[in-house]
C-alpha positions in Angstrom: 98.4 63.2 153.4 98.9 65.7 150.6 96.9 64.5 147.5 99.3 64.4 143.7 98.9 66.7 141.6 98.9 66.0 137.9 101.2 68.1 135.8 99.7 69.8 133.1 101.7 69.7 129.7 102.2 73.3 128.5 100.5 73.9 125.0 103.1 73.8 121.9 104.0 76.6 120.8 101.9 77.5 117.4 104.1 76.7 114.4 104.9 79.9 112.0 104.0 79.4 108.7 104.7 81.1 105.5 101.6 82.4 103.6 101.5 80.8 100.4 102.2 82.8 97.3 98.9 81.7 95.0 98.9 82.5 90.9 95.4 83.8 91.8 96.5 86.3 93.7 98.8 87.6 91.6 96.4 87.6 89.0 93.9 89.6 90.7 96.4 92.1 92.0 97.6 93.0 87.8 93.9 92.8 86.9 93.0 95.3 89.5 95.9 97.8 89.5 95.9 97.8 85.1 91.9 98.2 85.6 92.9 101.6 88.0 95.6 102.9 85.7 94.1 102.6 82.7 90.8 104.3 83.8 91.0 107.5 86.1 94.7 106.4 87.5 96.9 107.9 84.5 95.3 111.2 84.0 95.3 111.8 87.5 99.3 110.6 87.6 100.0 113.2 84.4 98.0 115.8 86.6 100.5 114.9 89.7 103.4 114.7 87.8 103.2 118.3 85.1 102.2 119.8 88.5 105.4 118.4 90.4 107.1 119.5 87.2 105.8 123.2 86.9 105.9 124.3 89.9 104.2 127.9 89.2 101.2 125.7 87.4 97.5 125.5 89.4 95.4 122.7 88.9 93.3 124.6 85.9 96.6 125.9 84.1 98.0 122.3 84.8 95.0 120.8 82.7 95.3 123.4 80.0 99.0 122.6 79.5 98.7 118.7 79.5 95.2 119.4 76.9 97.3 121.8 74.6 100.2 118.9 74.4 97.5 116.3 72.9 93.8 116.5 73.7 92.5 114.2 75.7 95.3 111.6 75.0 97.8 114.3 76.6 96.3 112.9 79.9 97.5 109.1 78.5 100.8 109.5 78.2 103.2 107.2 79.1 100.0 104.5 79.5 101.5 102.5 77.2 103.8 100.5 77.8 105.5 101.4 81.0 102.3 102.1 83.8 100.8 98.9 82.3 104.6 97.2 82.6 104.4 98.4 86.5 100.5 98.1 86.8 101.3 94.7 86.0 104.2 93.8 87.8 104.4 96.2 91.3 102.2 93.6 92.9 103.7 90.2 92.2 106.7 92.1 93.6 104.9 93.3 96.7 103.3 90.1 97.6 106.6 87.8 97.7 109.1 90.6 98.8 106.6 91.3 101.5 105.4 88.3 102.3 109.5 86.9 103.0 109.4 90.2 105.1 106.7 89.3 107.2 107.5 86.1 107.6 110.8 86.8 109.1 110.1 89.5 111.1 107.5 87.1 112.9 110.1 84.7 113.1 112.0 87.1 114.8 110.1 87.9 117.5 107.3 90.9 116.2 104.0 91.1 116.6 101.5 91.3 113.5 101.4 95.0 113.5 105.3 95.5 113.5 105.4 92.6 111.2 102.9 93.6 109.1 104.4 97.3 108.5 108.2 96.1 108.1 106.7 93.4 105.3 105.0 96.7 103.7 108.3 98.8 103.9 110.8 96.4 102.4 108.0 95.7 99.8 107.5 99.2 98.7 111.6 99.2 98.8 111.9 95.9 96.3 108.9 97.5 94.2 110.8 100.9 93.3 114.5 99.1 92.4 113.0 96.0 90.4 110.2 97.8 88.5 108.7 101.3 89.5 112.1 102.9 89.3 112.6 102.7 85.5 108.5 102.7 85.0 108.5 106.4 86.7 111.8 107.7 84.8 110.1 107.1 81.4 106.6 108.4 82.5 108.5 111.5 83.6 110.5 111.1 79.9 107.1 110.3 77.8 105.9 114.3 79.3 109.6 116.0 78.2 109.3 114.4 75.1 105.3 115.4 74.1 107.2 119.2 74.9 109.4 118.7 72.2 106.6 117.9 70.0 104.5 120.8 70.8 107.6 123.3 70.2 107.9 122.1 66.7 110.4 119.3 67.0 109.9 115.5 65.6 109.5 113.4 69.0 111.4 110.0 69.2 109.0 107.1 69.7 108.6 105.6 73.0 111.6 102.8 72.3 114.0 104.9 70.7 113.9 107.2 73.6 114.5 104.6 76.2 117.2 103.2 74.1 119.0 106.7 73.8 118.6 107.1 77.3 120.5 104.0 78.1 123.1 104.4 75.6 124.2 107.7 76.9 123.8 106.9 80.6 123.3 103.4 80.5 121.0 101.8 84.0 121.7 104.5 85.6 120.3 107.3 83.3 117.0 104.9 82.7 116.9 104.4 86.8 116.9 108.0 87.5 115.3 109.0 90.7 115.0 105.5 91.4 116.4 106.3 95.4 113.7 109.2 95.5 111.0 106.1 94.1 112.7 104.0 97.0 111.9 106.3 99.6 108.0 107.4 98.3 107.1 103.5 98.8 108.7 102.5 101.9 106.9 105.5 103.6 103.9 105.4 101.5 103.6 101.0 102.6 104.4 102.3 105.9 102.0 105.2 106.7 99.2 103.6 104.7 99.2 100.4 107.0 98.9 102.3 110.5 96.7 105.5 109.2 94.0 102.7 108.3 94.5 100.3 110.8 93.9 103.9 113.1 91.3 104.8 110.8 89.4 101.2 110.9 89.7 101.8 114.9 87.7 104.8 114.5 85.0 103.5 112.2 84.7 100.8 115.1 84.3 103.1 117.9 82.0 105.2 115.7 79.9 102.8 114.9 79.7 100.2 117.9 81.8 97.7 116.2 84.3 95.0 118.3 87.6 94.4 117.4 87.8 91.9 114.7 84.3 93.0 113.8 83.9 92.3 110.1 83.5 96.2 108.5 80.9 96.9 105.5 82.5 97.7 102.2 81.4 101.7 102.3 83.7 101.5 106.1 86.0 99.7 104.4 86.5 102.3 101.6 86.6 105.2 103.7 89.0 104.0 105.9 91.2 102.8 103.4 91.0 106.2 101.6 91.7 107.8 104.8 95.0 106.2 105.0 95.9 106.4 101.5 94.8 110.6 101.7 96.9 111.2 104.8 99.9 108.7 103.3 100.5 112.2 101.1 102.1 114.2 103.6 105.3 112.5 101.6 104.3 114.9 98.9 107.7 116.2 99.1 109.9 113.4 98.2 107.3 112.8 94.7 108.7 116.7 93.9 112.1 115.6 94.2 111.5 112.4 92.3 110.0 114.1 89.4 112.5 117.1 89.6 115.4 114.7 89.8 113.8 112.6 86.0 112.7 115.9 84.6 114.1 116.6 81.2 114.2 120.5 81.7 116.6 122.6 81.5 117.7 125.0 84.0 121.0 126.5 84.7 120.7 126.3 88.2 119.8 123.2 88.4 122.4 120.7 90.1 124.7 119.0 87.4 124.6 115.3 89.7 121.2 115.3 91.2 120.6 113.8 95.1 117.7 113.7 97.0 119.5 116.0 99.4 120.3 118.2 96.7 117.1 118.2 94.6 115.2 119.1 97.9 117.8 122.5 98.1 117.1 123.2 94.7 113.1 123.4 95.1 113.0 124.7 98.3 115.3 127.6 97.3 113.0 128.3 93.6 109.2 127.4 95.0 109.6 127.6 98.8 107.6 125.1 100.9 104.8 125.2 98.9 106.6 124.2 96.0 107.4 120.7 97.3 103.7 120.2 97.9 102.8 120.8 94.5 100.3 118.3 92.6 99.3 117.0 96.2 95.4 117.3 95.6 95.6 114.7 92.5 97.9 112.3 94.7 94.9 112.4 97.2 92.5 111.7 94.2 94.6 109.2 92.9 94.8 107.5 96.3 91.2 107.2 96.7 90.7 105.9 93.9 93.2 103.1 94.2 91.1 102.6 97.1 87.6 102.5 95.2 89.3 100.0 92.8 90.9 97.7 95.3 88.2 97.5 97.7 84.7 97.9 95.9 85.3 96.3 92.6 87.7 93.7 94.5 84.8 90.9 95.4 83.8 91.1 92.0 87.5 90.5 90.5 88.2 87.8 93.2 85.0 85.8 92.2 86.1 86.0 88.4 89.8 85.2 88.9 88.4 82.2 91.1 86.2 81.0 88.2 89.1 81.5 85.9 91.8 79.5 87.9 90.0 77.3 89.8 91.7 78.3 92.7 90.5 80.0 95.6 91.8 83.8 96.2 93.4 84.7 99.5 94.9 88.1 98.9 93.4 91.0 101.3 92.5 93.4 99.2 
């Protein structure tokens, strides 16, 4: 007599859910990334940037040329308004782009790590067309213009030269390099995501942690700054963004500027080393987007909590 067995119902399958987009984490995202640029995160982009620009420069002739355009405040330009305009709005646009992302590529099938990486890709993507693309372009236009002033022309104010530029060449002409922009953050999102997550790995092995092991904050920073250092092996396509909103004027330059083209153009005048130019500040710059987000993070999160009443979610 064979004795019944009971059927065991299979589990249900565990219901995908959006992550919800919270005010506080928005908050504490602008807080954070105007806190970075408005402390060590400009000068260092002005450094990146008149390097990328001046190809020939050093680091110590790059800091003589941005002191000898304005002092100290040479190192500040373009601060105001447009790095606070993107400071302030790169990561609202990160978290929902990205967050949509993620949340259909799980729906589709990937896992967290493929998920997590495509949600960081077409963020980066949605970050350079919506904001970044015209916030660089003027950055790039504040640096041209401060030239002017130091050859002995009157330099336009900040407005009247954005409004010039979109007269004569209308979105286009203030979205200049925008595809370059498009490119930098999709790999940047990208790259950073696995060189940590690889990096975070290490520290684990290192140091005797498991997987899923919470890290210390020092681990934390290092192998965040890890991923953000290595993430500049890009440096290239930040030469040919620069190049392509540069104000200078070259004969041989291409009339319409491309990525491919921009790319000939510096290889051909610089070599290789030329589109690597101003990759020590990126590196600095990096690390301390790092130091920003993760050690001074708890202490944002637990006054945006206070502030809003409402408890803070975002990684960070």
């Amino acid at each position: 007599m064979s004795a019944a067995v009971a059927s065991v119902p299979a589990p249900a399958p565990k219901k995908l859910e959006k992550k919800p987009i919270k005010f506080s984490n928005l908050l504490l995202g602008a807080g954070l990334n105007l806190f970075e640029v408005t402390t060590l995160g400009q000068p260092l982009e002005v450094i990146k940037t008149t390097m990328a620009a001046n190809r020939n420069d050093g680091f110590t002739s790059a800091l003589r040329r941005i002191w000898n355009r304005g002092g100290i405040f040479g190192f500040y330009q373009g601060l105001i308004p447009w790095a606070w305009i993107e400071g302030s709005t790169k990561g609202a646009v990160l978290l929902f782009v990205a967050s949509e992302a993620e949340y259909r590529a799980r729906a589709a099938g990937a896992g967290d790590f493929v998920a997590g990486i495509t949600g960081g890709i077409v963020g980066g993507v949605a970050q350079a067309y919506a904001t970044m693309g015209f916030c660089t372009c003027m950055k790039t236009v504040e640096i041209t213009k401060h030239k002017m002033s130091a050859a002995g022309q009157k330099a336009p104010g900040t407005w009247a030269t954005f409004m010039d530029i979109y007269r004569r060449e209308g979105i286009r002409g203030i979205n200049k390099g925008v595809n370059a922009v498009a490119i930098r953050q999709m790999t940047n999102w990208g790259s950073r995501f696995g060189l940590s997550r690889l990096a975070e790995q290490g520290i684990r092995k290192a140091t005797g942690k498991e997987e899923g092991q919470k890290l210390a904050p020092w681990e934390k920073i290092l192998a965040s700054a890890l991923g953000g250092g290595l993430s500049a092996w890009n440096q290239p396509i930040e030469v040919i963004r620069v190049e392509m909103q540069s104000k200078k004027e070259d004969p041989n330059r291409p009339k319409k500027m491309t990525v491919g083209n921009t790319f000939r153009y510096i290889y051909q005048t610089n070599g290789f080393k030329g589109l690597y130019r101003g990759v020590t500040p990126r590196i600095g710059l990096s690390i301390w987007q790092t130091v920003c987000m993760v050690a001074f993070g708890d202490m944002a999160k637990t006054y945006v909590e206070k502030l809003t009443g409402d408890a803070v979610t975002a990684k960070h």
